[in-house]
N, C-alpha and C positions, 0 to 999 in steps of 0.2 A: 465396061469398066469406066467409060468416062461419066457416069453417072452418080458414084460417089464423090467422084473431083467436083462434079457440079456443085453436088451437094454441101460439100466443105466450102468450096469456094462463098456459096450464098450465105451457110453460117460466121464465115467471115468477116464477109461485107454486113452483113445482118449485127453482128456483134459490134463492130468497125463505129457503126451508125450513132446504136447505142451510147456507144465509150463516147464519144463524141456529142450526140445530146445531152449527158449527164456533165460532161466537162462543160458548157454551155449552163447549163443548169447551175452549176455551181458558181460559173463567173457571177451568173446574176446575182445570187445570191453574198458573193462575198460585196459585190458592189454595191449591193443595197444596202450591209453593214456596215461600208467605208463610205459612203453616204450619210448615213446618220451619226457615225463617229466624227464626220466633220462638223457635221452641225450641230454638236455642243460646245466645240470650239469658240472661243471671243466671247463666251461669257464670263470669263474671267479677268483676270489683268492683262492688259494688251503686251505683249512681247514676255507673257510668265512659259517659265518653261514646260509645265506641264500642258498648258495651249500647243506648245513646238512641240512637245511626244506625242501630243493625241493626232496633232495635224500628219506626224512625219508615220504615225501607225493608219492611219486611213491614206494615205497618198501610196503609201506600200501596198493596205489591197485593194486600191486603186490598179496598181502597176499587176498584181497579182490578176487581178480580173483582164484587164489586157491581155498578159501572157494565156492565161487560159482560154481565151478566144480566140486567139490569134494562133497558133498553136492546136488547138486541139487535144485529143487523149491520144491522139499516135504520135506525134512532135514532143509530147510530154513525156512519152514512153522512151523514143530516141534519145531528148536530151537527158533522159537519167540511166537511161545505158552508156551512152556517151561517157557520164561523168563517171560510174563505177568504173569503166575501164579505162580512164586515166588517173583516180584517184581512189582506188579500192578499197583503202584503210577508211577515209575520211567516211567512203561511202558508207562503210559496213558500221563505222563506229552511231553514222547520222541514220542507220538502219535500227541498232539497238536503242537509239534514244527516242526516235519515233514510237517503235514498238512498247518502249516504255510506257511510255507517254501515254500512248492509245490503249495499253492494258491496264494505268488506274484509269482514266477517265471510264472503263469498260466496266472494270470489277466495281459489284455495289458495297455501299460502304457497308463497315462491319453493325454499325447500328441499325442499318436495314433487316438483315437477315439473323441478327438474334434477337430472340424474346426475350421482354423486356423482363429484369428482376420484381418477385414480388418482395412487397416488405415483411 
């Protein structure tokens, strides 16, 4: 019997690893693009507001790449169960705009998938 337990146990840890590589993965990735979002900054007018949103938008996934390192996919998993069960509306509301969100970016546009009129 304890040889299914093993077994779950290792798909676990095995999975565990994964979640974790990929969160790793991603921080890189978001730092590489707060990265280069900063470094178009100061071509403009020095102190123009749009220089302060591009810098204060890359300093965020700067902070974003941190937490995702720091943290991991299992601390990330936590602190968003954490937060639905102290704030379940917010949650669920910030669930349907997500899901939004990620189902246009998902669906292709209607120009793609009809043919085109002849004249």
């Amino acid at each position: 019997m304890s040889e299914p337990n093993g077994v779950v146990e290792y798909l676990k840890e095995r999975v565990g690893r994964e979640a974790d590589s990929q969160a790793h993965r991603a921080a890189r990735g978001i730092r590489q693009w707060a990265d280069e979002l900063a470094s178009t900054t100061g071509g403009g007018e020095p102190g123009s507001p749009v220089d302060a949103a591009v810098q204060e938008i890359a300093d965020v996934g700067q902070r974003a790449a941190d937490y995702l390192e720091r943290r991991g996919f299992a601390g990330i998993a936590r602190d968003v169960g954490e937060f639905a069960r102290k704030r379940p509306v917010l949650f669920a509301v910030g669930a349907v705009a997500v899901g939004f969100v990620v189902g246009r970016m998902l669906k292709p546009s209607q120009e793609d998938t009809e043919p085109a009129e002849e004249p």
